[in-house]
PDB file of N, H, CA, C and O in Angstrom:
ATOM      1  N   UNK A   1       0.850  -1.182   0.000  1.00  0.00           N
ATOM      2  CA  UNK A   1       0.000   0.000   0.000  1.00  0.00           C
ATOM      3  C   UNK A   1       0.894   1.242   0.000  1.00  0.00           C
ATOM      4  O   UNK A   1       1.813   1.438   0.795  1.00  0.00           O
ATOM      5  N   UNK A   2       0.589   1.893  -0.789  1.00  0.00           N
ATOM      6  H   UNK A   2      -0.158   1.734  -1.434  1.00  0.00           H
ATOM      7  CA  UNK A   2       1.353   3.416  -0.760  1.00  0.00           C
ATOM      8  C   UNK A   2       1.012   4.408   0.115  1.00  0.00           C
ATOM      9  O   UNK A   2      -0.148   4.714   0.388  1.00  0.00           O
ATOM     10  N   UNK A   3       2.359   5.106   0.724  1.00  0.00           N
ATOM     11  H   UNK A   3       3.302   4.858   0.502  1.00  0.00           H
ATOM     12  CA  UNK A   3       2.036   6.226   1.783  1.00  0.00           C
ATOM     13  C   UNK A   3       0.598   7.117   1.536  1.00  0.00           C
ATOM     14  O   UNK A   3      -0.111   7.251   2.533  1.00  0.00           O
ATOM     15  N   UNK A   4       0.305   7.503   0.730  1.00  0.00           N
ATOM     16  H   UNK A   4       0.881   7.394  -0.080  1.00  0.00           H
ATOM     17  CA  UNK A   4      -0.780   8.500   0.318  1.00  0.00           C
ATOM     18  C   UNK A   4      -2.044   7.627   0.611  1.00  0.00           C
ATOM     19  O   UNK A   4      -3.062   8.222   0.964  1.00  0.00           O
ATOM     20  N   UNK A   5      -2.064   6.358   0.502  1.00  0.00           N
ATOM     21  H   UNK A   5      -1.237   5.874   0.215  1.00  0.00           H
ATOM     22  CA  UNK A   5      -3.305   5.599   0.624  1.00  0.00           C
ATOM     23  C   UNK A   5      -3.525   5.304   1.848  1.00  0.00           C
ATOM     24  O   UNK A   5      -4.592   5.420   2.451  1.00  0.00           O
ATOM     25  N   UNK A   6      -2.104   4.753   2.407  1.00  0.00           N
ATOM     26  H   UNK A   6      -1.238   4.659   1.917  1.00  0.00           H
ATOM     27  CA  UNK A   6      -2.168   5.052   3.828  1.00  0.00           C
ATOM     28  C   UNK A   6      -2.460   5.953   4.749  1.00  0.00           C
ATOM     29  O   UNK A   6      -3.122   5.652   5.743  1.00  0.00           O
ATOM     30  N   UNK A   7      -1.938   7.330   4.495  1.00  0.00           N
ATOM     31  H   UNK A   7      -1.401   7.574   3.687  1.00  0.00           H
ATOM     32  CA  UNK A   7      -2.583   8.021   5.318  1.00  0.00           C
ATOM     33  C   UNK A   7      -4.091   8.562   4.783  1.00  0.00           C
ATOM     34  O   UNK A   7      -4.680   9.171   5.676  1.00  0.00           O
ATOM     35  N   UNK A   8      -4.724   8.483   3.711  1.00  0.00           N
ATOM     36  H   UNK A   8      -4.246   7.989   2.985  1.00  0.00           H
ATOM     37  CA  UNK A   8      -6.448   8.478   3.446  1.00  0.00           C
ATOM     38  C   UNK A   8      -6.667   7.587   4.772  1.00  0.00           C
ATOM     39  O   UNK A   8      -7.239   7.943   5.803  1.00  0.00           O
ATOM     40  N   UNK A   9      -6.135   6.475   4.522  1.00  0.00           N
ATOM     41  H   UNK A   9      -5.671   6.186   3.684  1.00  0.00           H
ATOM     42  CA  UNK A   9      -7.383   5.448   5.508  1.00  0.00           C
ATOM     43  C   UNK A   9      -6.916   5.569   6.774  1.00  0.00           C
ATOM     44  O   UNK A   9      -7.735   5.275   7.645  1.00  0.00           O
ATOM     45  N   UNK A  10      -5.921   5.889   7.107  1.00  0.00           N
ATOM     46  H   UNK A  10      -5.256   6.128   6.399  1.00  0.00           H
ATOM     47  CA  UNK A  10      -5.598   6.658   8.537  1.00  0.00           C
ATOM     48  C   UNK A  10      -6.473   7.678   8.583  1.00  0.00           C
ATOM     49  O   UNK A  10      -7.266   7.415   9.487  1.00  0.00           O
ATOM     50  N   UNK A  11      -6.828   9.031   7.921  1.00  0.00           N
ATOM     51  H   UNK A  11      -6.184   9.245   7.187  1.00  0.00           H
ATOM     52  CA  UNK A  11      -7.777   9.786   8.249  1.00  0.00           C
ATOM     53  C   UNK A  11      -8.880   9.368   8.243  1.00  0.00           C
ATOM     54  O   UNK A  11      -9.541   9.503   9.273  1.00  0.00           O
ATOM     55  N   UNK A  12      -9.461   8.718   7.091  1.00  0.00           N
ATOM     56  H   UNK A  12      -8.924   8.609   6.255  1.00  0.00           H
ATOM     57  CA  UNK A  12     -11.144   8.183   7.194  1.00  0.00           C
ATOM     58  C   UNK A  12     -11.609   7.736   8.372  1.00  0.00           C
ATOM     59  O   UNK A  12     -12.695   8.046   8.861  1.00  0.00           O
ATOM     60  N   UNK A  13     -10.434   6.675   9.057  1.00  0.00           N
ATOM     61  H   UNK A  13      -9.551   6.423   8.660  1.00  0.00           H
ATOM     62  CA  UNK A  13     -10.683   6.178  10.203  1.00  0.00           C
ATOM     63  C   UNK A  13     -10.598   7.023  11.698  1.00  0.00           C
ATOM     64  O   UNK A  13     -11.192   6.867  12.765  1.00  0.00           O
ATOM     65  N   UNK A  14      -9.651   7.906  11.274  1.00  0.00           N
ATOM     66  H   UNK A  14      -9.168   8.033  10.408  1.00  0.00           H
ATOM     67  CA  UNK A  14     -10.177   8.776  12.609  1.00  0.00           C
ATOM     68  C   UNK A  14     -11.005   9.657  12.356  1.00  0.00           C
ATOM     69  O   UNK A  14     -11.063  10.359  13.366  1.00  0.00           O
ATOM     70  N   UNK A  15     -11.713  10.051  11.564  1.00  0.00           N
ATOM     71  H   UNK A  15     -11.666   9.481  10.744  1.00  0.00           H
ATOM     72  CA  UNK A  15     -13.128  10.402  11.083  1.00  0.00           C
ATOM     73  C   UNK A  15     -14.080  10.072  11.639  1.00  0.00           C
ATOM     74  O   UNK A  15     -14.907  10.800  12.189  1.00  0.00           O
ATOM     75  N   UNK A  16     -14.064   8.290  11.509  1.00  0.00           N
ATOM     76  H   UNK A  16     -13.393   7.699  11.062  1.00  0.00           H
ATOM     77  CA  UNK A  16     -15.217   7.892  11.688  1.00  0.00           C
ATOM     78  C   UNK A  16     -15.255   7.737  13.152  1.00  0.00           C
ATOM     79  O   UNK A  16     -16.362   7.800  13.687  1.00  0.00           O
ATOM     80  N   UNK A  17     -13.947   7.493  14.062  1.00  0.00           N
ATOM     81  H   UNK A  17     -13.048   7.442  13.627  1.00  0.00           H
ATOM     82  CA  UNK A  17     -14.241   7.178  15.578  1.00  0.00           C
ATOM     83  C   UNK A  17     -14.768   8.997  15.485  1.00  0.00           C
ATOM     84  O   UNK A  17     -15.945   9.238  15.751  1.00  0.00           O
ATOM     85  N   UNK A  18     -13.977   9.981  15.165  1.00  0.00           N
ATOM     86  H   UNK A  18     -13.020   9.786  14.949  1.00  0.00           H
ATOM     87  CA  UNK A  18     -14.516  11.137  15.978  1.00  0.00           C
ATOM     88  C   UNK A  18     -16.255  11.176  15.962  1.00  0.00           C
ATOM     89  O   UNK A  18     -16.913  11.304  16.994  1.00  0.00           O
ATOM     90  N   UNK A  19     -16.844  11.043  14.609  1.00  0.00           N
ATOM     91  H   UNK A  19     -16.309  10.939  13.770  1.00  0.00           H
ATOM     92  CA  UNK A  19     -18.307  11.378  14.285  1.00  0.00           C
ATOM     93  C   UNK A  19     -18.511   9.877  15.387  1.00  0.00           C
ATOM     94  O   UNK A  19     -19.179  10.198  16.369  1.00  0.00           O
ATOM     95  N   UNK A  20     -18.169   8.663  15.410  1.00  0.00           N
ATOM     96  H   UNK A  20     -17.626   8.403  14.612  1.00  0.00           H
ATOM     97  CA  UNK A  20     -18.943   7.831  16.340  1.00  0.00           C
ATOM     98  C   UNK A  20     -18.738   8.151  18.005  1.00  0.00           C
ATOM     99  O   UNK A  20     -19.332   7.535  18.891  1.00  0.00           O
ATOM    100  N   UNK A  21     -17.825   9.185  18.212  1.00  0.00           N
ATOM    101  H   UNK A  21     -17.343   9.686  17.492  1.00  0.00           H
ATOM    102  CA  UNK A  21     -17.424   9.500  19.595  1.00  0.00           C
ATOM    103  C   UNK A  21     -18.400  11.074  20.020  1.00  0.00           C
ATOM    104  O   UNK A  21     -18.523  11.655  21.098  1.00  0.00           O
ATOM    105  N   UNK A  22     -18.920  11.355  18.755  1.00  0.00           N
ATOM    106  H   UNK A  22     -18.820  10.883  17.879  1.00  0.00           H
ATOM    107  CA  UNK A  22     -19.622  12.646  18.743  1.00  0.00           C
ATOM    108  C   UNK A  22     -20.965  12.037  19.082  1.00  0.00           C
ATOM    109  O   UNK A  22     -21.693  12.363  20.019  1.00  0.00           O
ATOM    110  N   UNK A  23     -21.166  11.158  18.227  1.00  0.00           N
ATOM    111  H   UNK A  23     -20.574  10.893  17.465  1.00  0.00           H
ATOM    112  CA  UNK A  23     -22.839  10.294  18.500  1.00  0.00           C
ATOM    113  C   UNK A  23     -23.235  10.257  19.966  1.00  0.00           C
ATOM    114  O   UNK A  23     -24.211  10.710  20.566  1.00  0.00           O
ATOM    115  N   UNK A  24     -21.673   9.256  20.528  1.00  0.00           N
ATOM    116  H   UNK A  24     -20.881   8.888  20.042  1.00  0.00           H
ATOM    117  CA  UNK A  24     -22.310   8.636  21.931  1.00  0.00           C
ATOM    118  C   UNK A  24     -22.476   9.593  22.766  1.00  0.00           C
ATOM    119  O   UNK A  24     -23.324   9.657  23.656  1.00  0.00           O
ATOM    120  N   UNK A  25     -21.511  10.501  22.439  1.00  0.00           N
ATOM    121  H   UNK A  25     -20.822  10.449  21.716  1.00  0.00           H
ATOM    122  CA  UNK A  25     -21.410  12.159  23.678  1.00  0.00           C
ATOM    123  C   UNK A  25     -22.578  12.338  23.433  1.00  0.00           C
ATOM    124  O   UNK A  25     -22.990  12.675  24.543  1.00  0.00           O
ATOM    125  N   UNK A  26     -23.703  12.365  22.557  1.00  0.00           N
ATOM    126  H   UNK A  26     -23.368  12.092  21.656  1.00  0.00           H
ATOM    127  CA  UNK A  26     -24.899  13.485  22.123  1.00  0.00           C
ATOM    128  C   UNK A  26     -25.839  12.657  23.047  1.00  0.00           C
ATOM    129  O   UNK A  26     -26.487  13.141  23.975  1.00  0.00           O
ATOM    130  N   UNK A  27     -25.832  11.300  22.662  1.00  0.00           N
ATOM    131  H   UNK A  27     -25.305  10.907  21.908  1.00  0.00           H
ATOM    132  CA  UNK A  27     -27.213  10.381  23.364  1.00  0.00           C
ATOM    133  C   UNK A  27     -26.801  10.252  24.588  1.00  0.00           C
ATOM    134  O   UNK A  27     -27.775  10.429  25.320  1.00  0.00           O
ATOM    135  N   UNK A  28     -25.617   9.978  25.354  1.00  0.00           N
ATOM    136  H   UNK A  28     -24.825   9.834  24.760  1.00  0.00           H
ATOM    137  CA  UNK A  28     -25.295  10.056  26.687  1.00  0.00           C
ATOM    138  C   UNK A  28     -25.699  11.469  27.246  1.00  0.00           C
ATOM    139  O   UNK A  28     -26.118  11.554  28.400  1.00  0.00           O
ATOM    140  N   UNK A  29     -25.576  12.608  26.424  1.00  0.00           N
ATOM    141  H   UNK A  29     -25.236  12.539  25.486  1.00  0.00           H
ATOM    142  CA  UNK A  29     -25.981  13.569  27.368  1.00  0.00           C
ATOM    143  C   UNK A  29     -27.927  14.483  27.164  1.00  0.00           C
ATOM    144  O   UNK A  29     -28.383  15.514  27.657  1.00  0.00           O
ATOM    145  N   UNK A  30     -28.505  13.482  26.262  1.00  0.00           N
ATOM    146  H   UNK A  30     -28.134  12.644  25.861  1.00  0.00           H
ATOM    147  CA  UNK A  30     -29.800  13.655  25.694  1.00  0.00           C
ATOM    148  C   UNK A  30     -30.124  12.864  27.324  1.00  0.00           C
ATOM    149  O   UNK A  30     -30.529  13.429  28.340  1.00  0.00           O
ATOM    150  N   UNK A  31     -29.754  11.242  27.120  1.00  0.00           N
ATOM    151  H   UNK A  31     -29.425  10.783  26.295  1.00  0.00           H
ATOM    152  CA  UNK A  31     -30.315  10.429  27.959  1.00  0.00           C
ATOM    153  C   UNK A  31     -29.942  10.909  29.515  1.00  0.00           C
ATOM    154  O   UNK A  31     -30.503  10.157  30.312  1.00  0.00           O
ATOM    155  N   UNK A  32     -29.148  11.960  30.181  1.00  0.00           N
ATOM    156  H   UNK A  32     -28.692  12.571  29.533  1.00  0.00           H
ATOM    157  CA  UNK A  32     -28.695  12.207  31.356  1.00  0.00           C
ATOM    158  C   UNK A  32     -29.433  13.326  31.598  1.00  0.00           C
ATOM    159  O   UNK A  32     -29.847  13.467  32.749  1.00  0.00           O
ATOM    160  N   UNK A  33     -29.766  14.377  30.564  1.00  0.00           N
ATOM    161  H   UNK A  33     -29.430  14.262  29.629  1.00  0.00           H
ATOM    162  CA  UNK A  33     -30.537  15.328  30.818  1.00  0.00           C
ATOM    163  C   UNK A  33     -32.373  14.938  30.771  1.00  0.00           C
ATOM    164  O   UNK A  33     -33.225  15.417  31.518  1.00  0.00           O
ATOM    165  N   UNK A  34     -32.490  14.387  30.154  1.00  0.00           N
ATOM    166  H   UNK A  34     -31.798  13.997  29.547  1.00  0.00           H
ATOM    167  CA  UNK A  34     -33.798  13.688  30.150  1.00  0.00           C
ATOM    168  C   UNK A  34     -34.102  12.717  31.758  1.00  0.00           C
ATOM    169  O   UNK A  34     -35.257  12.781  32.177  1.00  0.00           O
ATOM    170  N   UNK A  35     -33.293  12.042  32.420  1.00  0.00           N
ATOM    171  H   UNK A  35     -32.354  11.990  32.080  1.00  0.00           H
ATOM    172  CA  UNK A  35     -33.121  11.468  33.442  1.00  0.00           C
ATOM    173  C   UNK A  35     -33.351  12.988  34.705  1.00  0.00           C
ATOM    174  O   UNK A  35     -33.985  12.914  35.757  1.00  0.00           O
ATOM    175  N   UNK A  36     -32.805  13.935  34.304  1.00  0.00           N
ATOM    176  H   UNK A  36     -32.290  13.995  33.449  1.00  0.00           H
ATOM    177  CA  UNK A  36     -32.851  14.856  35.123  1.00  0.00           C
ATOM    178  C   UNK A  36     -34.051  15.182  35.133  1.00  0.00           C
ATOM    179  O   UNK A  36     -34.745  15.153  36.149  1.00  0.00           O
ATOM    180  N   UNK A  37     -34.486  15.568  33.898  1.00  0.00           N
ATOM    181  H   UNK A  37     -33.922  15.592  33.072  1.00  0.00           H
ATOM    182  CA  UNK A  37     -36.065  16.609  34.196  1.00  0.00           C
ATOM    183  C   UNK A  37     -36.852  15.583  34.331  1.00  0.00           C
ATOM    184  O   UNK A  37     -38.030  15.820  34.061  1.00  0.00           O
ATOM    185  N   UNK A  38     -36.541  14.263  34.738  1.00  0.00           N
ATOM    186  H   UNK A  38     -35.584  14.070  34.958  1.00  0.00           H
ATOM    187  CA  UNK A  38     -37.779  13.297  35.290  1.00  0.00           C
ATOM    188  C   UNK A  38     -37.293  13.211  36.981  1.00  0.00           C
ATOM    189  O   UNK A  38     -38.171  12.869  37.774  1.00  0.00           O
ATOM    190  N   UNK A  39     -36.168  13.461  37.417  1.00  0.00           N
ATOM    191  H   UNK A  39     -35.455  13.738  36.773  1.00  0.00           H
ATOM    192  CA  UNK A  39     -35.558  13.730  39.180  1.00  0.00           C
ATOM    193  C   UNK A  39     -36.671  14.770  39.698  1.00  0.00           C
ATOM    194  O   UNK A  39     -37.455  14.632  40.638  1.00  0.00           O
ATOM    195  N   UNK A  40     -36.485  16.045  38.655  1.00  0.00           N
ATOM    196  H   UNK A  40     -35.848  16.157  37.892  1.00  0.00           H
ATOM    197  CA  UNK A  40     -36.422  17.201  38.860  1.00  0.00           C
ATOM    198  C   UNK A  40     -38.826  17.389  38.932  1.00  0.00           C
ATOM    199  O   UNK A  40     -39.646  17.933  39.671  1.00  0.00           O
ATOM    200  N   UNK A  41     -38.841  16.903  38.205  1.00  0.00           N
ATOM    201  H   UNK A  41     -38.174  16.462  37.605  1.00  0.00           H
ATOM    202  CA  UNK A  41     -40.684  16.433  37.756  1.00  0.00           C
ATOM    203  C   UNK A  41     -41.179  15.848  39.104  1.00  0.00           C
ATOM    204  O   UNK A  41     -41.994  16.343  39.883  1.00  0.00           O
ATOM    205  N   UNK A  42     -40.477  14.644  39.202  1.00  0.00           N
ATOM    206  H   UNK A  42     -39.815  14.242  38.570  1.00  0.00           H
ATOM    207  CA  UNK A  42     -40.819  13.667  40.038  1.00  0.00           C
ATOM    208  C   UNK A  42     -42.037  14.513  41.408  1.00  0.00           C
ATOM    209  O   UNK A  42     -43.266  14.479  41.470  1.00  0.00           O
ATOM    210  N   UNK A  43     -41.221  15.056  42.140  1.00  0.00           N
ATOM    211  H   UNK A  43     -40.222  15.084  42.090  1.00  0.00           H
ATOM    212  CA  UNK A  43     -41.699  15.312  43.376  1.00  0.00           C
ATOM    213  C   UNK A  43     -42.929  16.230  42.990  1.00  0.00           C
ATOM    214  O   UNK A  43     -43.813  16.255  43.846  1.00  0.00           O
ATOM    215  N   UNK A  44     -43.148  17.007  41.827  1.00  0.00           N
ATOM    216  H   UNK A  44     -42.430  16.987  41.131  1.00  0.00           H
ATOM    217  CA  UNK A  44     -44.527  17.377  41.568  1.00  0.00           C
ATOM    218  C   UNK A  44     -45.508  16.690  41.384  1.00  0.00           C
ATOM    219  O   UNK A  44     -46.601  16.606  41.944  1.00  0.00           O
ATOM    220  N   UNK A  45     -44.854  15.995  40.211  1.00  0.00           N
ATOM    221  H   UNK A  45     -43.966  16.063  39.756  1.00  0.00           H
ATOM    222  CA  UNK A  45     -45.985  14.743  40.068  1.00  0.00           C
ATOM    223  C   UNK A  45     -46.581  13.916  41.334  1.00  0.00           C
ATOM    224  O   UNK A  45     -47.739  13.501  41.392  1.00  0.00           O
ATOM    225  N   UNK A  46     -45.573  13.747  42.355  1.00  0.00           N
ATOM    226  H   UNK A  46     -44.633  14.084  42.308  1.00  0.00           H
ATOM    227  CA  UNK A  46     -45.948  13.128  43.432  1.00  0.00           C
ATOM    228  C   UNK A  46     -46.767  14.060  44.631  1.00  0.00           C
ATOM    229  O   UNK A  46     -46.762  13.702  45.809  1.00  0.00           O
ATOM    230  N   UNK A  47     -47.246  14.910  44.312  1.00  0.00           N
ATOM    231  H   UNK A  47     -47.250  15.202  43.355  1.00  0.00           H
ATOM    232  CA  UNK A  47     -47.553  16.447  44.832  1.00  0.00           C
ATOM    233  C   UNK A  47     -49.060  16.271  44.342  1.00  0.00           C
ATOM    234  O   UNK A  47     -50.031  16.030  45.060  1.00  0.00           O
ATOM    235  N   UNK A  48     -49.035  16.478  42.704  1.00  0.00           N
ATOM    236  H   UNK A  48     -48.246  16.674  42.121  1.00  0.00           H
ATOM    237  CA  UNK A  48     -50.843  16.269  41.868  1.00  0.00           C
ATOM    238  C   UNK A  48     -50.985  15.392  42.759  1.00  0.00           C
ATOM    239  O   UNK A  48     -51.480  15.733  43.834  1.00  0.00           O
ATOM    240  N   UNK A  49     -50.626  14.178  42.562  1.00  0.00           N
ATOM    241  H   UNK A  49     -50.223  13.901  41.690  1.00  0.00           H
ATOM    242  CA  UNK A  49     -51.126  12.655  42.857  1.00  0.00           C
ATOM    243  C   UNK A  49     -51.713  12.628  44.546  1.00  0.00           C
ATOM    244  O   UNK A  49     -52.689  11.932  44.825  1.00  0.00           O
ATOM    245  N   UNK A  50     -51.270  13.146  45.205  1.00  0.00           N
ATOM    246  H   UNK A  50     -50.477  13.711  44.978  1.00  0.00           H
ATOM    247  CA  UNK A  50     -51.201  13.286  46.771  1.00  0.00           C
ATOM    248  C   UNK A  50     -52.321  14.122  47.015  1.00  0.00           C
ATOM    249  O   UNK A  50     -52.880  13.905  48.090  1.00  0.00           O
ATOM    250  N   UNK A  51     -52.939  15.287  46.094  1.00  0.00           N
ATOM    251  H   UNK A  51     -52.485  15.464  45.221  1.00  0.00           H
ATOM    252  CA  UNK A  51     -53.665  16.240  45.972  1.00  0.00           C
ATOM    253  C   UNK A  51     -55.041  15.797  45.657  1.00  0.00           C
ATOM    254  O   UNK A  51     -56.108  16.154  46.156  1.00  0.00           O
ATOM    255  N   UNK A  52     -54.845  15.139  44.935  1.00  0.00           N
ATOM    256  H   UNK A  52     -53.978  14.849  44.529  1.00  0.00           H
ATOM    257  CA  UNK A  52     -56.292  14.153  44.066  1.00  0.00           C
ATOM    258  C   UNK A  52     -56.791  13.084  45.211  1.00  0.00           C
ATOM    259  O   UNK A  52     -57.710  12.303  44.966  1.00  0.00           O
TER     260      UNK A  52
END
């Protein structure tokens, strides 16, 4: 394999971990903030419910 081809697929590949390292950061912090505003909900909801 020639240097020039080599480093393409050296870049493609750290390409693809960055965009797949960008993915998991996005849904790890969708799914942590979503976890929050159900912490953060909780004790209201348990407030209606107590009320009724």
């Amino acid at each position: 394999m020639s240097n020039s081809t080599y480093n393409f697929t050296v870049a493609l590949g750290a390409a693809v971990v960055a965009i797949v390292l960008t993915v998991a950061s996005s849904v790890a912090f969708v799914s942590s903030t979503s976890v929050a505003r159900v912490a953060v909900d909780a004790p209201q909801s348990i407030h209606l419910a107590a009320a009724k």
